[in-house]
N, CA, C and O of each residue as an XYZ file, in Angstrom:
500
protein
N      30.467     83.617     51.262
C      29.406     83.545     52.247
C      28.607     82.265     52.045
O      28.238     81.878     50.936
N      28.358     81.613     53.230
C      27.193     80.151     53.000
C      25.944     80.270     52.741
O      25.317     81.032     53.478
N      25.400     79.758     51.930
C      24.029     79.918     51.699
C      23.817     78.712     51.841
O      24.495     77.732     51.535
N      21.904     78.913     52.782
C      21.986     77.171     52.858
C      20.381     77.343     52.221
O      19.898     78.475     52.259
N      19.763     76.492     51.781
C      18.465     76.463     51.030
C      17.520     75.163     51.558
O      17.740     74.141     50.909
N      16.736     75.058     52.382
C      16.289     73.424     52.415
C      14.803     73.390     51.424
O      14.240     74.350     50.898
N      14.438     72.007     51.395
C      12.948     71.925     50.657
C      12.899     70.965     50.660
O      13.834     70.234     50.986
N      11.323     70.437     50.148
C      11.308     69.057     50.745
C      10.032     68.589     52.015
O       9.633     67.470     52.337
N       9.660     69.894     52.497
C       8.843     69.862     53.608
C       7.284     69.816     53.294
O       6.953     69.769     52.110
N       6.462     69.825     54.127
C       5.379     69.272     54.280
C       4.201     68.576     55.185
O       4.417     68.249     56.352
N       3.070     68.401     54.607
C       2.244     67.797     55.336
C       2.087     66.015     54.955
O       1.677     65.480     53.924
N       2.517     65.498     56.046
C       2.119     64.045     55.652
C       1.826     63.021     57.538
O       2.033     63.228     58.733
N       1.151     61.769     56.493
C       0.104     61.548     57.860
C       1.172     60.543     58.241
O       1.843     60.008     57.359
N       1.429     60.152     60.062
C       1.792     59.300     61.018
C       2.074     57.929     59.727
O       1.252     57.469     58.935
N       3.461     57.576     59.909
C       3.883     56.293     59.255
C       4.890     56.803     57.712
O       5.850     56.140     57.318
N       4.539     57.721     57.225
C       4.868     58.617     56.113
C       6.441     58.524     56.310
O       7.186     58.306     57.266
N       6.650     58.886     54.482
C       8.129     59.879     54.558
C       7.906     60.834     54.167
O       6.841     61.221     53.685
N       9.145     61.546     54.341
C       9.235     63.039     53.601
C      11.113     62.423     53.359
O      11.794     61.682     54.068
N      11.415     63.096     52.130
C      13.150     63.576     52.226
C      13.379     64.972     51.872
O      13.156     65.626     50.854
N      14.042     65.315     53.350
C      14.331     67.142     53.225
C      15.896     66.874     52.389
O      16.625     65.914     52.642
N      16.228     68.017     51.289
C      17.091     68.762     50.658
C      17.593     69.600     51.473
O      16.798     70.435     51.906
N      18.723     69.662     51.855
C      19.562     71.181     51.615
C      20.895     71.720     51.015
O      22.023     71.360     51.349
N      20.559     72.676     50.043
C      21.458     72.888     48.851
C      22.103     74.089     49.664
O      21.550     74.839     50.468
N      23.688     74.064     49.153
C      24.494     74.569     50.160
C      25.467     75.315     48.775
O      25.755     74.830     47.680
N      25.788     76.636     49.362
C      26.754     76.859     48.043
C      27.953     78.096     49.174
O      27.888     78.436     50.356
N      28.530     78.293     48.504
C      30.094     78.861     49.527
C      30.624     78.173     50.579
O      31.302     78.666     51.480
N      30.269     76.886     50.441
C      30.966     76.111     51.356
C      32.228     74.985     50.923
O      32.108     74.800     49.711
N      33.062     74.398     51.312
C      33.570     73.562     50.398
C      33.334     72.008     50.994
O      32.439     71.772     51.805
N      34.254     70.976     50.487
C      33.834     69.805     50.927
C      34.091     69.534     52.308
O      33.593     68.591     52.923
N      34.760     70.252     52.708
C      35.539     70.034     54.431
C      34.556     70.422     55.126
O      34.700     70.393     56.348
N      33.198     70.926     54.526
C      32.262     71.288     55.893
C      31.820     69.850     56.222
O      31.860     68.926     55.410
N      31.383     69.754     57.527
C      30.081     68.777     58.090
C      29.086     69.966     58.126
O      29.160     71.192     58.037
N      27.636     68.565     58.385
C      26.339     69.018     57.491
C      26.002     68.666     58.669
O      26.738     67.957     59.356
N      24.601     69.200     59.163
C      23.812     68.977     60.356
C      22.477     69.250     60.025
O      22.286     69.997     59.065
N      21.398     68.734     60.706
C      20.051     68.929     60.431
C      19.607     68.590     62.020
O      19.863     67.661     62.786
N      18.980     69.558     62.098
C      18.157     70.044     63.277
C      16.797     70.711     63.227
O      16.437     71.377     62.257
N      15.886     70.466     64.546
C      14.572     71.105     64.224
C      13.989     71.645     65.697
O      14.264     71.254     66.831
N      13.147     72.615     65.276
C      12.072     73.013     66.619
C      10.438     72.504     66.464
O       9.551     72.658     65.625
N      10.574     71.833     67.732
C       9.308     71.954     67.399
C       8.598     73.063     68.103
O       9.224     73.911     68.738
N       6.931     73.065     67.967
C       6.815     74.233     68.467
C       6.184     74.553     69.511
O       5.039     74.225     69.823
N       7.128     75.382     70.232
C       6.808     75.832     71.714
C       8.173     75.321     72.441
O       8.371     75.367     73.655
N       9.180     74.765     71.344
C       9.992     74.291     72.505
C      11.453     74.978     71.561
O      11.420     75.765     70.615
N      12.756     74.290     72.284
C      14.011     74.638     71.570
C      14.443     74.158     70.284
O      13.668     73.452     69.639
N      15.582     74.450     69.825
C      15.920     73.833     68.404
C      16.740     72.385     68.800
O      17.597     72.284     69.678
N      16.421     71.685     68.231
C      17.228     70.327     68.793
C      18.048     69.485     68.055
O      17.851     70.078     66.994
N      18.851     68.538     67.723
C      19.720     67.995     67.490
C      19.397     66.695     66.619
O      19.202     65.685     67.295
N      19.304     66.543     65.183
C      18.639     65.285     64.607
C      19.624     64.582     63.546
O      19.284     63.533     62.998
N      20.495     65.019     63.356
C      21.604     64.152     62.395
C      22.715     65.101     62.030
O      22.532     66.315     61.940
N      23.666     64.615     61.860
C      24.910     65.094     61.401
C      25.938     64.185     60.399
O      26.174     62.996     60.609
N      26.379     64.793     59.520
C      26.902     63.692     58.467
C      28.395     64.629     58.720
O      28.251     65.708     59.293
N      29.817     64.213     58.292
C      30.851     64.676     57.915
C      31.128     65.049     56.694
O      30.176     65.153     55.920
N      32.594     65.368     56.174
C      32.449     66.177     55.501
C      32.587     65.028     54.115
O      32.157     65.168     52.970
N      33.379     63.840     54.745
C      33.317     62.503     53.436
C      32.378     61.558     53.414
O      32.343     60.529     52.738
N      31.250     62.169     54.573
C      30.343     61.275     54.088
C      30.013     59.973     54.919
O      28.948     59.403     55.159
N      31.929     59.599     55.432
C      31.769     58.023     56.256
C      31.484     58.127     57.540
O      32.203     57.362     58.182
N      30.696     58.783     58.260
C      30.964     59.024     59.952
C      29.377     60.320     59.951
O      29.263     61.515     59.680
N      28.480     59.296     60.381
C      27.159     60.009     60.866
C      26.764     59.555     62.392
O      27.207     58.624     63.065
N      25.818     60.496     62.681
C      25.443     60.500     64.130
C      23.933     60.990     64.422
O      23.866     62.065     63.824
N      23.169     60.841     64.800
C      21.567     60.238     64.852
C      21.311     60.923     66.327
O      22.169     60.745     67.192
N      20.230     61.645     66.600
C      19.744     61.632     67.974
C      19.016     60.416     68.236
O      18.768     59.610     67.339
N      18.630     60.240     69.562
C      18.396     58.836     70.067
C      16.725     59.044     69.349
O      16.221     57.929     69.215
N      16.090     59.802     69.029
C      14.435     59.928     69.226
C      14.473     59.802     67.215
O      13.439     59.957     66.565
N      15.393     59.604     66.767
C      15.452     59.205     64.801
C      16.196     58.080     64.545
O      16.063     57.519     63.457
N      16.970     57.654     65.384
C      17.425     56.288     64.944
C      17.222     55.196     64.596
O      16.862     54.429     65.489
N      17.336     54.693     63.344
C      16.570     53.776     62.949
C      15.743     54.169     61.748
O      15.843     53.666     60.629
N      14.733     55.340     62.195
C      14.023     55.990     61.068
C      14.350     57.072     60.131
O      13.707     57.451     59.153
N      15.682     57.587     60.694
C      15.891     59.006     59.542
C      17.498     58.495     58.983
O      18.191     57.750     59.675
N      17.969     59.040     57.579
C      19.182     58.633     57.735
C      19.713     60.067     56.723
O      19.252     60.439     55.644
N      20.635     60.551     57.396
C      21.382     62.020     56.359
C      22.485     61.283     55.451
O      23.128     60.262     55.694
N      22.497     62.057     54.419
C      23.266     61.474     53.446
C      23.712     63.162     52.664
O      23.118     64.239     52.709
N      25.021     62.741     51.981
C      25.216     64.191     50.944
C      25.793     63.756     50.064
O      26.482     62.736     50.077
N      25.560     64.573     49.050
C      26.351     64.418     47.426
C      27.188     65.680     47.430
O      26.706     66.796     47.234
N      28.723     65.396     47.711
C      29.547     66.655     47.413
C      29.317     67.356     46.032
O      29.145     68.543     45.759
N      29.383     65.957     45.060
C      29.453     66.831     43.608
C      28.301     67.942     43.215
O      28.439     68.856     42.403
N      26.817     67.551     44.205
C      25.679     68.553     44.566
C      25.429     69.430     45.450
O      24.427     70.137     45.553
N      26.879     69.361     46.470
C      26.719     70.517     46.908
C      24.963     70.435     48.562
O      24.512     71.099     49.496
N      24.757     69.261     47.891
C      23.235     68.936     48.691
C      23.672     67.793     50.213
O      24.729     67.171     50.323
N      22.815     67.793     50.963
C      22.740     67.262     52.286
C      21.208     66.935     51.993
O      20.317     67.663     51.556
N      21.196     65.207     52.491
C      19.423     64.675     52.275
C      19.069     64.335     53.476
O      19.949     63.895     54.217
N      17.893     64.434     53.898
C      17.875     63.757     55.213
C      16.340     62.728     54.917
O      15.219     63.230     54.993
N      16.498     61.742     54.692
C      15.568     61.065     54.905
C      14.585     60.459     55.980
O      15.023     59.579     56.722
N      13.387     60.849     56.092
C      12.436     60.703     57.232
C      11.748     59.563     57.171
O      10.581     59.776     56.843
N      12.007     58.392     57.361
C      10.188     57.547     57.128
C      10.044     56.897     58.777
O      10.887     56.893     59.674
N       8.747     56.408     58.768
C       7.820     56.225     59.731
C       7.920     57.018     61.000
O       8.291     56.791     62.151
N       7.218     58.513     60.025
C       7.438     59.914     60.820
C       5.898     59.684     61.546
O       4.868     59.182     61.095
N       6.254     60.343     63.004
C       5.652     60.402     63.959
C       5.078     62.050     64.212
O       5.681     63.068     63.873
N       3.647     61.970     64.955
C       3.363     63.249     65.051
C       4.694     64.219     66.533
O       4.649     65.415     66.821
N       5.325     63.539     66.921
C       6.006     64.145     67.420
C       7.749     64.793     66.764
O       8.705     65.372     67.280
N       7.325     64.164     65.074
C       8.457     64.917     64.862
C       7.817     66.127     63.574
O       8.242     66.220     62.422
N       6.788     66.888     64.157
C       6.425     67.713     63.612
C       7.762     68.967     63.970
O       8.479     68.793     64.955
N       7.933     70.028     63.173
C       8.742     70.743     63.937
C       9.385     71.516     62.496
O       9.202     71.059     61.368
N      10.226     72.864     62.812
C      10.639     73.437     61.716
C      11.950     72.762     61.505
O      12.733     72.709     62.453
N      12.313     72.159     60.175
C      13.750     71.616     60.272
C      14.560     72.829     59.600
O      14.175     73.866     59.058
N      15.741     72.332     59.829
C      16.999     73.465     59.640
C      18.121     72.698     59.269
O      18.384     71.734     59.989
N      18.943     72.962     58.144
C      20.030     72.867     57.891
C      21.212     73.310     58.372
O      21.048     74.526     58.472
N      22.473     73.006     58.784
C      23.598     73.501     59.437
C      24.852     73.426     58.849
O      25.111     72.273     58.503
N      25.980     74.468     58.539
C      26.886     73.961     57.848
C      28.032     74.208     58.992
O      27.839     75.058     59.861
N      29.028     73.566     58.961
C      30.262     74.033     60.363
C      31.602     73.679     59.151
O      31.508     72.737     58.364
N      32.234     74.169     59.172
C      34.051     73.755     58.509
C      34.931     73.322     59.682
O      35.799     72.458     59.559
N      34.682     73.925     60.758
C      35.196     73.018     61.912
C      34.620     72.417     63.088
O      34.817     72.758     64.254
N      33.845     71.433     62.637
C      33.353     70.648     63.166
C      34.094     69.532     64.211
O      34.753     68.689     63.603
N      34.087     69.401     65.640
C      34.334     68.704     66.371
C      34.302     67.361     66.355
O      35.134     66.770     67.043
N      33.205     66.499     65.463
C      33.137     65.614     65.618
C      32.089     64.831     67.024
O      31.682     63.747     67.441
N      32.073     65.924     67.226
C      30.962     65.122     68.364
C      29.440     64.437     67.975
O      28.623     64.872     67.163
N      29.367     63.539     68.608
C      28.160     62.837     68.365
C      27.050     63.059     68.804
O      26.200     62.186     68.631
N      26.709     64.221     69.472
C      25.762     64.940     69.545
C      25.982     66.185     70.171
O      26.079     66.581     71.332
N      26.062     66.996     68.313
C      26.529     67.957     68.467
C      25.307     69.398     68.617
O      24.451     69.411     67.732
N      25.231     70.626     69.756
C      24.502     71.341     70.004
C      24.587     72.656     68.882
O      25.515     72.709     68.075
N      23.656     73.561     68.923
C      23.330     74.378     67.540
C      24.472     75.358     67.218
O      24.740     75.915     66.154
N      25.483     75.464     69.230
C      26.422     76.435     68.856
C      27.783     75.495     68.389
O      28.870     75.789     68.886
N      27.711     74.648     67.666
C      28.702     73.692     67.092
C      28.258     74.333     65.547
O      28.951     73.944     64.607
N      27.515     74.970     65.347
C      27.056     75.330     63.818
C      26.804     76.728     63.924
O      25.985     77.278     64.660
N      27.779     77.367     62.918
C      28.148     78.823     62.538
C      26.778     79.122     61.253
O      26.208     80.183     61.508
N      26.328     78.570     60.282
C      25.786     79.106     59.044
C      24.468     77.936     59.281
O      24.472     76.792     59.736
N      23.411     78.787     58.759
C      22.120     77.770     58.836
C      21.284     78.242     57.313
O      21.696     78.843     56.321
N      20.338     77.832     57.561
C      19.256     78.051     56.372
C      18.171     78.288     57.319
O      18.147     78.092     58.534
N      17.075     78.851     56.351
C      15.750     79.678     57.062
C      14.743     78.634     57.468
O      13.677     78.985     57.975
N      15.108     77.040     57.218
C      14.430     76.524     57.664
C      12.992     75.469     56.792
O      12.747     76.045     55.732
N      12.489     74.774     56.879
C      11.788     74.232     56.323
C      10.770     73.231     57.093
O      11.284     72.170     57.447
N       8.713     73.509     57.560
C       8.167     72.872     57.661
C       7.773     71.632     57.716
O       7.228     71.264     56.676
N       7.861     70.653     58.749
C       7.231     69.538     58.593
C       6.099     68.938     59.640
O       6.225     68.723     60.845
N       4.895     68.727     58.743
C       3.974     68.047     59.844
C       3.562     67.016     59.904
O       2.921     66.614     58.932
N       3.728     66.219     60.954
C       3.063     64.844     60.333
C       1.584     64.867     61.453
O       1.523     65.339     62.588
N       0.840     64.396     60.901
C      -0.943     64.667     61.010
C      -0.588     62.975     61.951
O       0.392     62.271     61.703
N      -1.814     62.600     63.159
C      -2.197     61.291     63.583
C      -2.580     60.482     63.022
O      -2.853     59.419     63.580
C-alpha cells in the first residue's frame, strides 16, 4: 500500500521560500511524483510533476521559473522547492504518486491513484 507523508509547510511572507518533502514508502522507482494544491475556495490544481528517473519534469504555467520538483530514489522523497512565493500560491499542497503515469505535461488529479493528507502553505503580503 502507498503511503505518502508531506512536510515542510508553513507560514512565510510574499518573496519567501518554503521546500515541501514528500516521503513515499510502498512505492517503487517506476512511480512518477506529482505535487498539487487547493487553494481555498477553489479546486485542486496542477503544480509539478517529476518522472520516475528524475530526467523529464513539467511545471504549471503560474510556477515556472519559481518552483522546481526534484526526488531522491535512494530516499524514497519528492522535494518541491518554492521561492519567490506569492500570496496567491497560498493553498493546501498535496503529494501524488501514479506507477502509470502518461507522461503528460499537464497532468489532472485523476492521472494520480495514491496521495498524502496534504500539507499547509501561506504566504502573508
Amino acid at each position: 500500500q502507498v503511503q505518502l507523508v508531506e512536510s515542510g509547510g508553513g507560514l512565510v511572507q510574499a518573496g519567501g521560500s518554503l521546500r515541501l518533502s514528500c516521503a513515499a514508502s510502498g512505492t517503487g522507482s517506476n512511480y512518477a511524483m506529482g505535487w498539487f494544491r487547493q487553494p481555498p475556495g477553489k479546486e485542486r490544481e496542477f503544480v509539478a510533476v517529476i518522472n520516475w528517473s528524475g530526467d523529464s519534469t513539467f511545471y504549471a504555467d503560474s510556477v515556472k521559473g519559481r518552483f522546481t520538483i526534484s526526488r531522491d530514489n535512494s530516499k524514497n522523497t519528492v522535494y518541491l522547492q518554492m521561492n519567490t512565493l506569492k500570496p496567491d500560491d497560498t493553498a493546501v499542497y498535496y503529494c501524488a504518486a501514479e506507477p502509470r503515469y502518461t507522461g503528460s505535461s499537464y497532468p489532472s488529479t485523476a492521472d494520480f491513484r495514491s496521495w498524502g493528507q496534504g500539507t499547509q502553505v501561506t504566504v502573508l503580503p
